[in-house]
PQR file with spaces between the fields and no chain letter, atoms N, CA, C, O and H, PARSE charges and radii, in Angstrom:
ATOM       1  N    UNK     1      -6.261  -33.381   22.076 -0.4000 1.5000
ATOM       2  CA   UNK     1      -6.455  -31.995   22.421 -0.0000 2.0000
ATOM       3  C    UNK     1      -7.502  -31.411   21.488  0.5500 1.7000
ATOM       4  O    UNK     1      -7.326  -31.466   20.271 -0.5500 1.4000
ATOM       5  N    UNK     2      -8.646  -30.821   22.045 -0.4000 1.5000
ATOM       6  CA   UNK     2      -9.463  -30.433   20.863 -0.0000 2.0000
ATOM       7  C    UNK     2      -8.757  -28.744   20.854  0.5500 1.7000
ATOM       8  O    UNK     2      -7.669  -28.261   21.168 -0.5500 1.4000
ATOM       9  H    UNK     2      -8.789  -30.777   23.034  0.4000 1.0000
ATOM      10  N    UNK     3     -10.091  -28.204   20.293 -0.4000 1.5000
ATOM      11  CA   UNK     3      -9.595  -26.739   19.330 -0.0000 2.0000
ATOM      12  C    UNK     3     -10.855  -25.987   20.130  0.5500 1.7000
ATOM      13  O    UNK     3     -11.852  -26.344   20.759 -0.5500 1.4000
ATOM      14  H    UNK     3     -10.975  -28.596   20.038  0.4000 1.0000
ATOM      15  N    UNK     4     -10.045  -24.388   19.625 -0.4000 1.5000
ATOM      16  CA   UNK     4     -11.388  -23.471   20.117 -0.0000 2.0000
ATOM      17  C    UNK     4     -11.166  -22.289   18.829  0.5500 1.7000
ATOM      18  O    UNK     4     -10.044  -22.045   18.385 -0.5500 1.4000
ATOM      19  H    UNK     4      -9.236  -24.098   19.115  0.4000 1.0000
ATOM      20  N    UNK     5     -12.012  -21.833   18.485 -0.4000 1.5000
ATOM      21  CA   UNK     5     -12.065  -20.654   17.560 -0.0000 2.0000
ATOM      22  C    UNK     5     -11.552  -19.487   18.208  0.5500 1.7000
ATOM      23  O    UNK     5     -11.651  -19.342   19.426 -0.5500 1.4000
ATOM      24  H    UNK     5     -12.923  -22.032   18.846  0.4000 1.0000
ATOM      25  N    UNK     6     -10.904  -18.483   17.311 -0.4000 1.5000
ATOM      26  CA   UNK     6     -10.431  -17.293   17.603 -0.0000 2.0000
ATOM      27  C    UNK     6     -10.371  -16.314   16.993  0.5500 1.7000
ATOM      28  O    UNK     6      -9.570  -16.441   16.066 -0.5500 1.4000
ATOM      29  H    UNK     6     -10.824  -18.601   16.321  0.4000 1.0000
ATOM      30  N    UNK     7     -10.826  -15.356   17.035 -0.4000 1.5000
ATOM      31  CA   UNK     7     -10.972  -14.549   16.055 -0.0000 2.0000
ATOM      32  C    UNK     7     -10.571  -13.327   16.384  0.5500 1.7000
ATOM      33  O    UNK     7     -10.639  -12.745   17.467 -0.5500 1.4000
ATOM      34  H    UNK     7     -11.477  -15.252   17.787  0.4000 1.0000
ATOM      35  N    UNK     8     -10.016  -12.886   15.045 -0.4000 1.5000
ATOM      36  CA   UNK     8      -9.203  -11.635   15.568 -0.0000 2.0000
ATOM      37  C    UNK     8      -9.143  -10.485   14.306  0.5500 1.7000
ATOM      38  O    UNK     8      -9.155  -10.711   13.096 -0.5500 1.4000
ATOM      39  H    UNK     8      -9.960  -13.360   14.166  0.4000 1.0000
ATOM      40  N    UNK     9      -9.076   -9.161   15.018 -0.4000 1.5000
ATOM      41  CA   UNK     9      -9.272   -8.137   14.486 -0.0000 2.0000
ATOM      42  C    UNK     9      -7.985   -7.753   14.280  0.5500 1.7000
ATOM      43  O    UNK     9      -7.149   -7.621   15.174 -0.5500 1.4000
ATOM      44  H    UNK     9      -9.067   -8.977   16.001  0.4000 1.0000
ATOM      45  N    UNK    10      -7.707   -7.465   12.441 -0.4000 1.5000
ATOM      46  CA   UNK    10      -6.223   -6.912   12.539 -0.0000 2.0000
ATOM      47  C    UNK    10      -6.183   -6.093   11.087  0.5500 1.7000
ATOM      48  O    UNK    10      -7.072   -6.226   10.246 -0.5500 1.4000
ATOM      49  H    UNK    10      -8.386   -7.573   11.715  0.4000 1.0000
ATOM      50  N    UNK    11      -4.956   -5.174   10.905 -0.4000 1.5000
ATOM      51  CA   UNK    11      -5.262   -4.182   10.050 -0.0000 2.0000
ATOM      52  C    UNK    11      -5.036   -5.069    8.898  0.5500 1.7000
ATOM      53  O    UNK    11      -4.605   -6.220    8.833 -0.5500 1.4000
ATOM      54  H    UNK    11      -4.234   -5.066   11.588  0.4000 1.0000
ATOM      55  N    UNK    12      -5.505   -4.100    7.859 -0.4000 1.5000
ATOM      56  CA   UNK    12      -5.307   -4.602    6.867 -0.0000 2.0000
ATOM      57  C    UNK    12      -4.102   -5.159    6.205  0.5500 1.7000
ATOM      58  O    UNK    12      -3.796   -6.272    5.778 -0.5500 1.4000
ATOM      59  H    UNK    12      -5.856   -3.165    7.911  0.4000 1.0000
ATOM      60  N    UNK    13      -3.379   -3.707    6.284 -0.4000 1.5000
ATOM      61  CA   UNK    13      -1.864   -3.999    5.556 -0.0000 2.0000
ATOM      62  C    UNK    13      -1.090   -5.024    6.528  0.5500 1.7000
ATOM      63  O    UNK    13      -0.252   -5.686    5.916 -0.5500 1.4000
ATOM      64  H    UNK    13      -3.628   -2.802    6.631  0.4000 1.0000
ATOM      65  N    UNK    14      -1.194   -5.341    8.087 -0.4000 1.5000
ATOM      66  CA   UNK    14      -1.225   -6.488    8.777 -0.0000 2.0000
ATOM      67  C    UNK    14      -1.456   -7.279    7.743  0.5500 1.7000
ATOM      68  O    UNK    14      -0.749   -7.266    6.736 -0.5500 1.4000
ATOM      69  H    UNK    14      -1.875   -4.803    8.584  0.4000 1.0000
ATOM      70  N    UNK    15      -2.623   -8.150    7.928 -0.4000 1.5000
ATOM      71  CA   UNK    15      -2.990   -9.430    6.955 -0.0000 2.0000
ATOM      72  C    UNK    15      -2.487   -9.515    5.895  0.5500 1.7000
ATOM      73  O    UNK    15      -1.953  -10.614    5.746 -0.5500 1.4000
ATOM      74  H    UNK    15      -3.198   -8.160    8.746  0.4000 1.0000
ATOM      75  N    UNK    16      -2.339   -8.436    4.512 -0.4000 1.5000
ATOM      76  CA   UNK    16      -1.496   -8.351    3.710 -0.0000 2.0000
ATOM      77  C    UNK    16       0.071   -9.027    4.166  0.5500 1.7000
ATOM      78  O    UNK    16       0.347  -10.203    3.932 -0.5500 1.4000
ATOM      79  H    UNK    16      -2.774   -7.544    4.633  0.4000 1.0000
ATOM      80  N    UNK    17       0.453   -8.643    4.440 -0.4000 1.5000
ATOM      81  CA   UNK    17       1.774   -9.361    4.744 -0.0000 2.0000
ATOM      82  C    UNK    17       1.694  -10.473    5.729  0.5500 1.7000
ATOM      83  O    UNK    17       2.775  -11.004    5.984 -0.5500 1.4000
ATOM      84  H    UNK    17       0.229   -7.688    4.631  0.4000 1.0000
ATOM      85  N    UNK    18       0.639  -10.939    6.339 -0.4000 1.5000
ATOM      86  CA   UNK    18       1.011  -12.309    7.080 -0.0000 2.0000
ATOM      87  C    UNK    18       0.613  -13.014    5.956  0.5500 1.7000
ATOM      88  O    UNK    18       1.019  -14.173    5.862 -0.5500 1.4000
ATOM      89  H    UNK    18      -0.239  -10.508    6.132  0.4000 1.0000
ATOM      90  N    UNK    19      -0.258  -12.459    4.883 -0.4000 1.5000
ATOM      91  CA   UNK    19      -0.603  -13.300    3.871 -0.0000 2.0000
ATOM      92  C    UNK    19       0.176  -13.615    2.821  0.5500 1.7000
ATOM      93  O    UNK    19      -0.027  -14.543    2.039 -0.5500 1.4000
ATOM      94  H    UNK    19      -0.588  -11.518    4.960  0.4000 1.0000
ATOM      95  N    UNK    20       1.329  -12.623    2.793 -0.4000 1.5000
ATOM      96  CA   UNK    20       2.524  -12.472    1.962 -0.0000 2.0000
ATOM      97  C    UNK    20       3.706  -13.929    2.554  0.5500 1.7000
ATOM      98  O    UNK    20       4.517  -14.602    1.918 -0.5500 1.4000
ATOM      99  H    UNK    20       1.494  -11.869    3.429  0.4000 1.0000
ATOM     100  N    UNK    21       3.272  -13.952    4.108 -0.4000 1.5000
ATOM     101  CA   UNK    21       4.623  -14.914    4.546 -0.0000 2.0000
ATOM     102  C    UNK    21       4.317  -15.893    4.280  0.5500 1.7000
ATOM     103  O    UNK    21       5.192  -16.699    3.963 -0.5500 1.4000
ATOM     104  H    UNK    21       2.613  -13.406    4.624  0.4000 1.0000
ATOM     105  N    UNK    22       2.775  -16.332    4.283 -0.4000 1.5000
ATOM     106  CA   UNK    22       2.138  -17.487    4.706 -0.0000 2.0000
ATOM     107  C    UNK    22       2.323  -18.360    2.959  0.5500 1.7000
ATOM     108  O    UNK    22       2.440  -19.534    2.609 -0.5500 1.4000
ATOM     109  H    UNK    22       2.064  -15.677    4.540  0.4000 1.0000
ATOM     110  N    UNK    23       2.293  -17.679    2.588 -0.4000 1.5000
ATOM     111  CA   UNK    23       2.016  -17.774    0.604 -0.0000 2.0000
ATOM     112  C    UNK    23       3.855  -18.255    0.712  0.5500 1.7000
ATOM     113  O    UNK    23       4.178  -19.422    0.490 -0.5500 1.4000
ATOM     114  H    UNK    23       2.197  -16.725    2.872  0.4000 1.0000
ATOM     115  N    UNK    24       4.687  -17.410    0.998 -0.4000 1.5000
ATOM     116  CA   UNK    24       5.967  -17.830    0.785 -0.0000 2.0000
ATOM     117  C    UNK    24       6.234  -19.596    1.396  0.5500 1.7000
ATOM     118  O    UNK    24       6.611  -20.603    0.796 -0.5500 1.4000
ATOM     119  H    UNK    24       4.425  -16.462    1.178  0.4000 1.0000
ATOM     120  N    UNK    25       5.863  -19.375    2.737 -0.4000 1.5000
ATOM     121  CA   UNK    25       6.035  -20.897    3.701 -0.0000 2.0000
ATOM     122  C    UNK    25       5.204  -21.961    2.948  0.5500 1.7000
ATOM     123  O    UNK    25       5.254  -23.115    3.372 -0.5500 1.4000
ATOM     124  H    UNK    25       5.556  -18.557    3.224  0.4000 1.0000
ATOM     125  N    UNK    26       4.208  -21.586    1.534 -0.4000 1.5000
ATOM     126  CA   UNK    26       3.380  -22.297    1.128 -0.0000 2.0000
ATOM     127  C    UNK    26       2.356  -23.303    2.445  0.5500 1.7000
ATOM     128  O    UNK    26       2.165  -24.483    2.738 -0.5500 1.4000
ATOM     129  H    UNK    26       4.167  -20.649    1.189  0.4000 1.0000
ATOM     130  N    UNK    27       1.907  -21.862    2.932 -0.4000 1.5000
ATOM     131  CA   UNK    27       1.077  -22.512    3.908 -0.0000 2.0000
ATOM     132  C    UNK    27      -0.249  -21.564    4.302  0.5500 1.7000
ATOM     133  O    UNK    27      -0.202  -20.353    4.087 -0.5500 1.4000
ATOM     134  H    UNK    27       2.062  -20.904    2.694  0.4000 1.0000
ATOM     135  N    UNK    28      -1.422  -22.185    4.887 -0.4000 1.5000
ATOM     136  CA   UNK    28      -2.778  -20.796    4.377 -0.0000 2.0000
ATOM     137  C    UNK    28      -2.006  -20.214    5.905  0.5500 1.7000
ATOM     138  O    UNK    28      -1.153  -20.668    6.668 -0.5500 1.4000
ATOM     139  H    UNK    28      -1.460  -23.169    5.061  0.4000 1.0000
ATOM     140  N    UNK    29      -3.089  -18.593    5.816 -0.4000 1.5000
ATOM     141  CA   UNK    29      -2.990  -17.881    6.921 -0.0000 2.0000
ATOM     142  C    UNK    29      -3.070  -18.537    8.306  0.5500 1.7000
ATOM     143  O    UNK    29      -2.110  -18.567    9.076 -0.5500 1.4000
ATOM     144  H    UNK    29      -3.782  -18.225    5.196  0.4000 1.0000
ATOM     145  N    UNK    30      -4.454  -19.137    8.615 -0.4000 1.5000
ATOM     146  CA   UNK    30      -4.373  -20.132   10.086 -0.0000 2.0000
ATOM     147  C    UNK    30      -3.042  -21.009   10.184  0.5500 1.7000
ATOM     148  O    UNK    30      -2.368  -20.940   11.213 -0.5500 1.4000
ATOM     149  H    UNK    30      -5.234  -19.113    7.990  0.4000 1.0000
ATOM     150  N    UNK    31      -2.661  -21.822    9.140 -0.4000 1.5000
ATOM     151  CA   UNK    31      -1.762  -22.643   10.155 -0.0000 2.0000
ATOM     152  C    UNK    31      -0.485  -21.692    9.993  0.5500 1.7000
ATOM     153  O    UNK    31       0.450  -22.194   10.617 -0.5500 1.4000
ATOM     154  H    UNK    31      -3.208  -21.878    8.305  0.4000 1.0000
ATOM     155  N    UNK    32      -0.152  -20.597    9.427 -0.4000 1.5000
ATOM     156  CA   UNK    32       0.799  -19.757    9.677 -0.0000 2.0000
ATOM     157  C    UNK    32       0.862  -18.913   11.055  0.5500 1.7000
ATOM     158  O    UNK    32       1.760  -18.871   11.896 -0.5500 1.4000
ATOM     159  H    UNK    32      -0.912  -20.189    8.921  0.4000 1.0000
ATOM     160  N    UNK    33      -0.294  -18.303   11.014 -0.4000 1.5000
ATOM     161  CA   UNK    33      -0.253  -17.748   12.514 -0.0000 2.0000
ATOM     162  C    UNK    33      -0.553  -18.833   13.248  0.5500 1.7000
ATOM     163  O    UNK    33      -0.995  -18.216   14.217 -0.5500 1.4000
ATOM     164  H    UNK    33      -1.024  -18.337   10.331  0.4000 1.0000
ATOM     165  N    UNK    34      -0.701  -20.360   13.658 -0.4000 1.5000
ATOM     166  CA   UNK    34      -0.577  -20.890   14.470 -0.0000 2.0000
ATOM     167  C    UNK    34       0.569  -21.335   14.674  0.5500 1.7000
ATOM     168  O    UNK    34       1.032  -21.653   15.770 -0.5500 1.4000
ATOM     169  H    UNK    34      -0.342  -20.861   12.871  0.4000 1.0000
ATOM     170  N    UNK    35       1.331  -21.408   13.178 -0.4000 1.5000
ATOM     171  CA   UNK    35       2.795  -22.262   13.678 -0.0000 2.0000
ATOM     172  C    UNK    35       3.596  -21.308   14.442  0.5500 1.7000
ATOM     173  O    UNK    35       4.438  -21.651   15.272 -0.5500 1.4000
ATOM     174  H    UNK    35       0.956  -21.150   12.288  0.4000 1.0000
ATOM     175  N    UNK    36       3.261  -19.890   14.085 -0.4000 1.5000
ATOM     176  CA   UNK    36       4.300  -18.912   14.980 -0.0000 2.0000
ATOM     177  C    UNK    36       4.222  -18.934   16.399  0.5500 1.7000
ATOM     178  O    UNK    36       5.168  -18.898   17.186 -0.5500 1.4000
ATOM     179  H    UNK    36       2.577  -19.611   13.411  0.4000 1.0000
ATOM     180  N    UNK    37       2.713  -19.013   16.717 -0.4000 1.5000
ATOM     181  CA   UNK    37       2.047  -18.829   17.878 -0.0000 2.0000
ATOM     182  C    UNK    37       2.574  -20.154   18.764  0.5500 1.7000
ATOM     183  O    UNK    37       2.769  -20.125   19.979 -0.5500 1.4000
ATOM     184  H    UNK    37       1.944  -19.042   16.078  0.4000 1.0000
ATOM     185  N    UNK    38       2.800  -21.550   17.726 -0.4000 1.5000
ATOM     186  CA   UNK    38       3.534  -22.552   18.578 -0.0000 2.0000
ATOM     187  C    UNK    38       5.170  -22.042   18.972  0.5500 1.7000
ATOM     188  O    UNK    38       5.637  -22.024   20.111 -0.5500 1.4000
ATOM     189  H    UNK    38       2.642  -21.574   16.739  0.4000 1.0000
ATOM     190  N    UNK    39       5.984  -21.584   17.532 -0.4000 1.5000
ATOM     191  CA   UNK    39       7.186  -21.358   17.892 -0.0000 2.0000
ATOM     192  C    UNK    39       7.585  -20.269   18.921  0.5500 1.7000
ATOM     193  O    UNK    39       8.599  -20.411   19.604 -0.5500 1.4000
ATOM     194  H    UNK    39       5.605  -21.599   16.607  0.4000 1.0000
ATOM     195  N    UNK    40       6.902  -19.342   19.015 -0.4000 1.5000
ATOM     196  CA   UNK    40       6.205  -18.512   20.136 -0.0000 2.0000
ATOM     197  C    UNK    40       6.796  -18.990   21.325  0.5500 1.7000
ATOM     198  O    UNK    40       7.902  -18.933   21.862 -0.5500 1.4000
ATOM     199  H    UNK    40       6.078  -19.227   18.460  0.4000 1.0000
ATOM     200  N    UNK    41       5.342  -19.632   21.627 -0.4000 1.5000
ATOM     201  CA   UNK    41       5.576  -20.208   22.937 -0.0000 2.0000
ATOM     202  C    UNK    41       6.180  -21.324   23.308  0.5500 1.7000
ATOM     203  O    UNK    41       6.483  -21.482   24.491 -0.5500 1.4000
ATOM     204  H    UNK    41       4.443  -19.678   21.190  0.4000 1.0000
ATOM     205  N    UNK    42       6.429  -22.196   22.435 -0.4000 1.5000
ATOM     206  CA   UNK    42       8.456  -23.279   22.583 -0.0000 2.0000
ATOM     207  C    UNK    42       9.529  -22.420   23.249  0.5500 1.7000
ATOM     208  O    UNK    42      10.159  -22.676   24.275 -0.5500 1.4000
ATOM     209  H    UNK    42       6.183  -22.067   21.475  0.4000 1.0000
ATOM     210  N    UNK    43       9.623  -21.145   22.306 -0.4000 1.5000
ATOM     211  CA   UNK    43      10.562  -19.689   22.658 -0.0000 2.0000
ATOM     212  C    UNK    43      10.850  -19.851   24.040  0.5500 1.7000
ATOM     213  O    UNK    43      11.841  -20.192   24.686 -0.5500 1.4000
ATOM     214  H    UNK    43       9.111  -20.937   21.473  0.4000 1.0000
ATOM     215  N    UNK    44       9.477  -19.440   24.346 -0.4000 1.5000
ATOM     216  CA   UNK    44       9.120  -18.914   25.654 -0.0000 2.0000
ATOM     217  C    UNK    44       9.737  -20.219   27.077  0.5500 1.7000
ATOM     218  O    UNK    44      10.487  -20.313   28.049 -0.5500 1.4000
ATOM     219  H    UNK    44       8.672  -19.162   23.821  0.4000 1.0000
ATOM     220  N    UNK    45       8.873  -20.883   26.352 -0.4000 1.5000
ATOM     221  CA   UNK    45       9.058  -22.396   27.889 -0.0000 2.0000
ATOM     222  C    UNK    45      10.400  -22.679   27.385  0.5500 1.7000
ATOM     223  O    UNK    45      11.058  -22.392   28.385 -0.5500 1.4000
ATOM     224  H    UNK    45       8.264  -20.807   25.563  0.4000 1.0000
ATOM     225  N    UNK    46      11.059  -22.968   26.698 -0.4000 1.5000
ATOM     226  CA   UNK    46      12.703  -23.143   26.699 -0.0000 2.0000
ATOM     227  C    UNK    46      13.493  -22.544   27.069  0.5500 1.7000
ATOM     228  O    UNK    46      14.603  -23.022   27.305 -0.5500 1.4000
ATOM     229  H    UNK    46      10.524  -23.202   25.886  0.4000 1.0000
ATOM     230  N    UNK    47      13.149  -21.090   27.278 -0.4000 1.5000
ATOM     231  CA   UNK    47      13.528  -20.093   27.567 -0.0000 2.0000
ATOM     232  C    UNK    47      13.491  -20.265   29.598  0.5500 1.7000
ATOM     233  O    UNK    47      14.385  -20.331   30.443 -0.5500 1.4000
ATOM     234  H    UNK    47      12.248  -20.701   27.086  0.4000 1.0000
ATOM     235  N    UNK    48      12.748  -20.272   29.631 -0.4000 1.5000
ATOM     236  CA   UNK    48      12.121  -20.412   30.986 -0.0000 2.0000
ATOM     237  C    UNK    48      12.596  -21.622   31.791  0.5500 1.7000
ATOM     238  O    UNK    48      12.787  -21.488   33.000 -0.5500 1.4000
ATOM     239  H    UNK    48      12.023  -20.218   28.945  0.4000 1.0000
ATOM     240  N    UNK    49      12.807  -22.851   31.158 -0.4000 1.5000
ATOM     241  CA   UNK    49      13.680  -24.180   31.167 -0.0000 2.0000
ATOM     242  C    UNK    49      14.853  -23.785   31.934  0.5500 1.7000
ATOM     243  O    UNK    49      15.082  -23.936   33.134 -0.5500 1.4000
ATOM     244  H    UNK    49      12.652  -22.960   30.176  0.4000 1.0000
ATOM     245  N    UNK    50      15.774  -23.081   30.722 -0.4000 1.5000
ATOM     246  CA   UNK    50      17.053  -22.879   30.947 -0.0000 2.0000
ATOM     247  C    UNK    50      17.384  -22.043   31.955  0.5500 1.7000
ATOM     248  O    UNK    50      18.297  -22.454   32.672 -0.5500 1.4000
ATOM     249  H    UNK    50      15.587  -22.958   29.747  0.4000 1.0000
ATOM     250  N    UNK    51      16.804  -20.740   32.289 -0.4000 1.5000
ATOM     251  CA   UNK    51      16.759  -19.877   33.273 -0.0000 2.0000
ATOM     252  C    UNK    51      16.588  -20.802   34.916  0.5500 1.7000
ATOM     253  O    UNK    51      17.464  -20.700   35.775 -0.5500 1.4000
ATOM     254  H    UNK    51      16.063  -20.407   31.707  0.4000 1.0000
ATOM     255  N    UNK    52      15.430  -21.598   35.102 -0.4000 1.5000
ATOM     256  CA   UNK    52      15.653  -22.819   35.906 -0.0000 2.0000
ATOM     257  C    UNK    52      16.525  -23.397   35.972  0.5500 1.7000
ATOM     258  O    UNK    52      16.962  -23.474   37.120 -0.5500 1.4000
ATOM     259  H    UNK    52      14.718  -21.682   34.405  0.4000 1.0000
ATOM     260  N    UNK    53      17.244  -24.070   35.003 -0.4000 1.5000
ATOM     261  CA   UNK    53      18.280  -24.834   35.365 -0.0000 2.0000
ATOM     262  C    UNK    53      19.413  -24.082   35.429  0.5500 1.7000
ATOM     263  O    UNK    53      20.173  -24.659   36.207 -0.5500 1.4000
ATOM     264  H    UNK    53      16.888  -24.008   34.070  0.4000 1.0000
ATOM     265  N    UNK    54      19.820  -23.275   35.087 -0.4000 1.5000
ATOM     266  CA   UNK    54      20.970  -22.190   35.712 -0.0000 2.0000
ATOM     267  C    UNK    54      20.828  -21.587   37.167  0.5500 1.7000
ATOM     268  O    UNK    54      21.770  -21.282   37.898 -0.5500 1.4000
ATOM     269  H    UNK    54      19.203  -22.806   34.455  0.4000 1.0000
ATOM     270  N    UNK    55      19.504  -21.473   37.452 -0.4000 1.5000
ATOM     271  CA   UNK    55      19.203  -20.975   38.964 -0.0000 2.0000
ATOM     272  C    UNK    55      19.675  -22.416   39.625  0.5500 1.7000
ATOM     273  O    UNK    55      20.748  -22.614   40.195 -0.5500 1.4000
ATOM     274  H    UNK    55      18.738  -21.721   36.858  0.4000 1.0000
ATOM     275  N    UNK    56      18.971  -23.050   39.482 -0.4000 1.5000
ATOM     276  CA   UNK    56      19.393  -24.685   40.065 -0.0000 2.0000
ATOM     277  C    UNK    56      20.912  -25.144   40.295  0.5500 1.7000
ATOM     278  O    UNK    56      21.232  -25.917   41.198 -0.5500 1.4000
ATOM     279  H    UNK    56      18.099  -22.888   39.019  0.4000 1.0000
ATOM     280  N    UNK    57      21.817  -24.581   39.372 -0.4000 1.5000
ATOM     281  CA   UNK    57      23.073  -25.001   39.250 -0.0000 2.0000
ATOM     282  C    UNK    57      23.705  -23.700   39.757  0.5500 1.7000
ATOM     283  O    UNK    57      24.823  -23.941   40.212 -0.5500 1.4000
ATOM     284  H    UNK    57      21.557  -23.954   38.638  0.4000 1.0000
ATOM     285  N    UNK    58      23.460  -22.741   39.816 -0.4000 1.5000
ATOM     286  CA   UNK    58      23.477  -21.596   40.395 -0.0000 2.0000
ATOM     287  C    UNK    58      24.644  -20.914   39.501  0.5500 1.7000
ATOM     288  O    UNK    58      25.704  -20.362   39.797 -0.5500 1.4000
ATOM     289  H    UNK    58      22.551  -22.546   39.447  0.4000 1.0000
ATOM     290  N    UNK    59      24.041  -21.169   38.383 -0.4000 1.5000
ATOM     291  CA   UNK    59      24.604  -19.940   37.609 -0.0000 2.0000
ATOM     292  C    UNK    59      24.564  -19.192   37.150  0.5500 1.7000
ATOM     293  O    UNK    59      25.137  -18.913   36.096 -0.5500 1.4000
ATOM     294  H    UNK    59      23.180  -21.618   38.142  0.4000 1.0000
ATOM     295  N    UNK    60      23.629  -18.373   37.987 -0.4000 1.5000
ATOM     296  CA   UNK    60      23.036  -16.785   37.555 -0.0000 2.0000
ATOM     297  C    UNK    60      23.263  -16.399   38.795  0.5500 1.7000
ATOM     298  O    UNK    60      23.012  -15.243   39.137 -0.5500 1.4000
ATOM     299  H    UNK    60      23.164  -18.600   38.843  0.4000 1.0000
């Protein structure tokens, strides 16, 4: 899978504290906001998984 650049505009006191989490996880800013951005969207499609398979089994 290759990569694409992204760049993003965010406040200051924002970055301050993603820079605060990222320092705690002992990890730089990019792969912090990427690991969220993965756990994110895992969230999401697991989420979405299960909702399927309850419709399927019809238990919703």
């Amino acid at each position: 899978m290759g990569s694409t650049v992204l760049s993003l505009r965010i406040d200051g006191e924002l970055l301050d504290r993603v820079r605060q989490h990222a320092a705690r996880s002992g990890m730089s800013v990019q792969d912090y906001v990427v690991r969220t951005l993965i756990r994110e969207d895992f969230d999401e499609r697991f989420n979405a998984a299960v909702d399927e398979t309850e419709k399927f089994y019809g238990l919703t």
